[in-house]
C-alpha positions as CSV (number, residue, x, y, z in Angstrom):
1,X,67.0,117.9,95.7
2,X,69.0,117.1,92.7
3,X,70.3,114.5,90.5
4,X,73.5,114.5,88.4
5,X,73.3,112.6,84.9
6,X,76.9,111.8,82.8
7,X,75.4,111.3,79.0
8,X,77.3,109.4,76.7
9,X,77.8,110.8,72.8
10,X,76.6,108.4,70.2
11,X,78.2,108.0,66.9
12,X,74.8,108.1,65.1
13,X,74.6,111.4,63.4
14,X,71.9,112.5,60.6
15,X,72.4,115.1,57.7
16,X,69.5,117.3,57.6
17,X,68.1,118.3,54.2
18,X,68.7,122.2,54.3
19,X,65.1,123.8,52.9
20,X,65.8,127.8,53.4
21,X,68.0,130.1,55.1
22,X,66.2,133.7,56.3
23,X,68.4,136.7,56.7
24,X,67.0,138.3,59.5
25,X,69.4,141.9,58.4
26,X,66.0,143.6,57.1
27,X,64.2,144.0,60.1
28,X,67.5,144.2,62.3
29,X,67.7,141.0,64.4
30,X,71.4,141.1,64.5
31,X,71.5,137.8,67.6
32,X,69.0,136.0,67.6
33,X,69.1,133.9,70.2
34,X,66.0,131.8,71.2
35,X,63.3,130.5,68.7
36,X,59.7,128.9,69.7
37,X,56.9,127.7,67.5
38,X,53.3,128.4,68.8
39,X,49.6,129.1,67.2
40,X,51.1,129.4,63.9
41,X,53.6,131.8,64.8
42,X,57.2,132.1,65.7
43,X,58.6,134.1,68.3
44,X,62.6,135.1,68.2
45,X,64.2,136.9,70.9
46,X,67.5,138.7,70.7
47,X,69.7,138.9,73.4
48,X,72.3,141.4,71.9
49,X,70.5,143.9,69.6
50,X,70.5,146.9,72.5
51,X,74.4,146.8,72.6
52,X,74.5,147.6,69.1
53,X,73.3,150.9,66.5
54,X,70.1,148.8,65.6
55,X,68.3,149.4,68.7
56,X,65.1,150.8,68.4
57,X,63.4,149.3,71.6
58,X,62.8,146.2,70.7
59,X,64.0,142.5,71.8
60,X,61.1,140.5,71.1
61,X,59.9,139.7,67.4
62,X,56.5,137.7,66.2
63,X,56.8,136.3,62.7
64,X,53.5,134.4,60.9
65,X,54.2,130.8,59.6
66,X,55.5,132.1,56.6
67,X,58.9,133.7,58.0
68,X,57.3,137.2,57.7
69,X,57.4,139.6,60.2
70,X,54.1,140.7,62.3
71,X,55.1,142.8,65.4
72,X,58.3,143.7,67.2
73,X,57.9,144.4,70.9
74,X,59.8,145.1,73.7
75,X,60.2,143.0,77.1
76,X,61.7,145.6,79.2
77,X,62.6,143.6,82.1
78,X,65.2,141.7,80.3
79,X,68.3,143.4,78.9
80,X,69.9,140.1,77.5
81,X,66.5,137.3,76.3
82,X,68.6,133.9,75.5
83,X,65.8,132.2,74.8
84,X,61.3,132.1,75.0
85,X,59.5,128.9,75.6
86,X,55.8,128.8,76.4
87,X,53.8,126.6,78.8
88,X,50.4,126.3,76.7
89,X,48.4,127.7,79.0
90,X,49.0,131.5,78.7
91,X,52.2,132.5,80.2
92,X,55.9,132.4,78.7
93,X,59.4,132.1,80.0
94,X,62.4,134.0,79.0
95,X,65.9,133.0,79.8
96,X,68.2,135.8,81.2
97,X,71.8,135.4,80.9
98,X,73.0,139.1,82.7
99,X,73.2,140.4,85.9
100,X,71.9,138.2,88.4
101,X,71.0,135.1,86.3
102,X,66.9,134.6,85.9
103,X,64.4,132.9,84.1
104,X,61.3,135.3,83.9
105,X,57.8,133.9,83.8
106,X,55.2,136.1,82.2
107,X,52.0,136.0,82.5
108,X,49.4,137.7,80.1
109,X,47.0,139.7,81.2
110,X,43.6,140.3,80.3
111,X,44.5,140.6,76.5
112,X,45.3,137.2,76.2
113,X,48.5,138.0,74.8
114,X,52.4,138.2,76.3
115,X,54.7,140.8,75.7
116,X,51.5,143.7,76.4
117,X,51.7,146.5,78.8
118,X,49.0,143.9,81.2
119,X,51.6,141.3,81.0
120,X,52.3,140.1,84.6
121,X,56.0,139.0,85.2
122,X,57.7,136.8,88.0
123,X,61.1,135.6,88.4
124,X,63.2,132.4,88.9
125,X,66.9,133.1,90.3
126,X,68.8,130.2,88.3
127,X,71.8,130.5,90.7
128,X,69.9,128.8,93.1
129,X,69.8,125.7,90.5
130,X,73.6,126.2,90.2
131,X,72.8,127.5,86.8
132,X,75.6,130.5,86.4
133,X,74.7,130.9,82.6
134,X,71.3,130.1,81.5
135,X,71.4,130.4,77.6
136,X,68.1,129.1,76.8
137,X,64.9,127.6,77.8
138,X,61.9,125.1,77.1
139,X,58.6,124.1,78.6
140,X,57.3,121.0,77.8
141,X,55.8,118.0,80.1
142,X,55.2,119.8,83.1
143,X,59.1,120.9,83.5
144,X,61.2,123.8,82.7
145,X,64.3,122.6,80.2
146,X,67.4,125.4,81.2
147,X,70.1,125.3,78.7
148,X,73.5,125.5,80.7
149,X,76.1,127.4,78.4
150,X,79.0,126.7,79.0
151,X,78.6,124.5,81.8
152,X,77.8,121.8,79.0
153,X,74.3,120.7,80.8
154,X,70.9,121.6,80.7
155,X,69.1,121.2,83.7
156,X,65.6,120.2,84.2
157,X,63.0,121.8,86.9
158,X,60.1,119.6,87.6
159,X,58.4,120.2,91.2
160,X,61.4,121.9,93.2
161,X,63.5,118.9,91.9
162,X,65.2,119.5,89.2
163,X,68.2,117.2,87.7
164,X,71.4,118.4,86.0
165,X,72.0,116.5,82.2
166,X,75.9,117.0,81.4
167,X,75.6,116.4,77.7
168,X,78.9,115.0,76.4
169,X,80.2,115.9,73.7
170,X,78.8,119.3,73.6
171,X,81.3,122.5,75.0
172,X,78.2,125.7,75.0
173,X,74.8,124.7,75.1
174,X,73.2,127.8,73.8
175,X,69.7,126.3,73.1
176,X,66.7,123.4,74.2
177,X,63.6,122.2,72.7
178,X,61.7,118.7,73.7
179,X,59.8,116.9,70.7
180,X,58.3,113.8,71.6
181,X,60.6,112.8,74.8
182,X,63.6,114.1,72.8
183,X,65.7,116.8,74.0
184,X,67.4,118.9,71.1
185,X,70.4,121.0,72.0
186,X,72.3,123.4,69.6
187,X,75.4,125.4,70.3
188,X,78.9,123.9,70.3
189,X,79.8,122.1,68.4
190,X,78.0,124.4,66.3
191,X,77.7,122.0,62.8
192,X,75.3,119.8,65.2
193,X,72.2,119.5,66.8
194,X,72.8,116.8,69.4
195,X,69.2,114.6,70.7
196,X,69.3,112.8,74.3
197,X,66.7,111.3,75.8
198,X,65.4,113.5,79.0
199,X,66.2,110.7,81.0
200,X,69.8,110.7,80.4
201,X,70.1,108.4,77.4
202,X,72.0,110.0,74.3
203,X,70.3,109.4,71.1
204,X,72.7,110.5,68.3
205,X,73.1,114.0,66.5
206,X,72.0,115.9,63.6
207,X,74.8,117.1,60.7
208,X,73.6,120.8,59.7
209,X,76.4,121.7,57.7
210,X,79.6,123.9,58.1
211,X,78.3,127.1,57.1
212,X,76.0,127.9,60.0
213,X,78.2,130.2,62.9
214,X,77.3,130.5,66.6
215,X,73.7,127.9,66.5
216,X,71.7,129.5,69.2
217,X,68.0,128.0,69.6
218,X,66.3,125.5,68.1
219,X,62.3,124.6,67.2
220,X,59.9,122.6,65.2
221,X,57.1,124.0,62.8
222,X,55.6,122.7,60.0
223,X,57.3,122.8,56.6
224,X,57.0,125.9,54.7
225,X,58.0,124.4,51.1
226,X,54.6,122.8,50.9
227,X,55.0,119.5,52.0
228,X,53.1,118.0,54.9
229,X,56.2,117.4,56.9
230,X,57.7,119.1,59.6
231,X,60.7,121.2,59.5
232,X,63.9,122.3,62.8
233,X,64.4,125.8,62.5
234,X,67.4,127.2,64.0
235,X,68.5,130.1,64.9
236,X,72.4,131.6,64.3
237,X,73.8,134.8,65.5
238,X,76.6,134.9,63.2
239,X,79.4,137.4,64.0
240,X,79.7,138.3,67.6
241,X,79.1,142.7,68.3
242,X,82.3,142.3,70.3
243,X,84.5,141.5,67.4
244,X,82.5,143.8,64.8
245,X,79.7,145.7,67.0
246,X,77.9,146.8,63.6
247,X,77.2,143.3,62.7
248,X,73.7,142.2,61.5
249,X,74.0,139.0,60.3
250,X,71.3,137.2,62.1
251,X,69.3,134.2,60.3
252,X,67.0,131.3,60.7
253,X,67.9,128.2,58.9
254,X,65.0,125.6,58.2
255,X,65.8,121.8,57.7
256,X,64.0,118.6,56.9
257,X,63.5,116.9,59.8
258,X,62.4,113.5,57.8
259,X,64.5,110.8,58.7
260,X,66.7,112.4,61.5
261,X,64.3,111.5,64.3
C-alpha cells in the first residue's frame, strides 16, 4: 500500500550558529556521505572513496564524541554506503545507491558490534518502494526514513506500508534524520537543511551558510564546545571525483542547534 504526500515550503528559515568545521583530508574520507550519532560515537560512511587513489579498504569510519577517529572498517557488501542509521536494538542499515538499489540491514553477531567479520547482513530491494536512488537512510519510531535523491522525496517504511513525502522546495535529497517528530533533510538546495513534519506538514528551514558544497547527511550529538546543548552535524562531500578524481575534501560541519527547532 502507499500514500503520496505534496509538502508545502515554509518561509520560516533559521541561521544556525556555525561551532566547527572538521576536515576529514587526514584520515582520507574524501565523500562522506551519511552521518549517525550513537553510544557516544559517530559513524560516517563514504560512498565514493573506492573510485578514488585513497582506497585502502575501507568505507566505514567510527569517530569518539570528540571528532577523533577510532577505527576504519570495511562493509564489503556495499560498493557505494549513502548513508548508516541504527535501529537501537543491535542492527544497522546502510543505504546503497549502485547497481540494483538496496538498503542493507546488518545485524551484529555475537560481538555485539556491526561492521565485524560475525556481522549478519540482509537486504531490502528499494525499487520495489519505487525508490530508483536511495541517498540516505534513518531509523527512528519503528519506521525506516529513505532519502529519495533526486526524486525530491523521502519515503517512509512502516509495516509493508510505506508512504512517499515529496518535499517541496528541495531538488536532491541526499540525507534524513528524525529528532523529536521532525524530519531533517540536507542536499539541494545545499545552503539549507529543510524540517517537515513526518506527517506531511512543512516546518520551515535551517540557513547554514554559503560555503558548505554538496550537504550529504545530517545528525544530532551533543555540543562539543562545552556547552550543555546540542549541536546538527553535517556532512559535505565537497568536489565531486568525477570532475577532479584526486579530491579529498571531505568535512563535517557542527552547528548550534539552539533556537532553530
Amino acid at each position: 500500500m502507499r500514500f503520496l504526500v505534496l509538502l508545502m515550503l515554509s518561509t520560516t528559515a533559521y541561521t544556525a550558529e556555525l561551532i566547527a568545521v572538521y576536515d576529514l583530508s587526514a584520515h582520507n574520507i574524501p565523500d562522506p556521505s551519511g552521518i549517525m550519532y550513537d553510544s557516544n560515537e559517530f559513524i560516517i560512511v563514504d560512498s565514493e572513496v573506492n573510485e578514488t587513489p585513497l582506497f585502502s579498504g575501507v568505507n566505514v569510519f567510527r569517530f569518539n564524541s570528540k571528532m577523533e577517529l577510532i577505527e576504519s572498517m570495511y562493509a564489503s557488501y556495499t560498493d557505494e554506503p549513502t548513508g548508516v542509521s541504527f535501529d537501537g536494538d543491535g542492527a544497522c542499515y546502510i543505504s546503497d545507491d549502485s547497481g540494483p538499489k538496496r538498503i542493507y540491514k546488518v545485524d551484529s553477531g555475537q560481538d555485539g558490534e556491526c561492521f565485524t567479520s560475525d556481522d549478519v547482513v540482509s537486504e531490502m530491494r528499494t525499487l520495489a518502494y519505487d525508490i530508483p536512488d536511495p541517498e540516505g537512510v534513518f531509523f527512528g519510531n519503528g519506521a525506516l526514513i529513505i532519502a529519495g535523491g533526486t526524486d525530491q522525496k523521502v519515503t517512509i517504511i512502516r509495516d509493508e506500508v510505506h508512504s512517499d513525502l515529496v518535499l517541496a522546495g528541495m531538488t536532491d535529497v541526499e540525507g534524513v534524520a528524525l529528532r523529536n517528530g521532525t524530519i531533517y533533510a540536507v542536499g539541494s538546495p545545499r545552503e539549507y537543511v529543510f524540517k517537515y513534519d513526518e506527517f506531511g506538514q512543512e516546518l520551515g528551514s535551517i540557513f547554514l551558510g554559503l560555503g558548505i558544497r554538496k550537504p550529504s547527511g545530517v545528525t544530532f550529538a551533543p555540543s562539543t564546545d562545552g556547552s550543555l546543548g546540542v549541536s546538527m552535524f553535517v556532512t559535505a562531500r565537497g568536489v565531486d571525483n568525477n570532475y577532479d578524481p584526486d579530491e579529498n575534501d571531505g568535512k563535517i560541519y557542527e552547528y548550534k542547534l539552539d533556537g532553530c527547532e
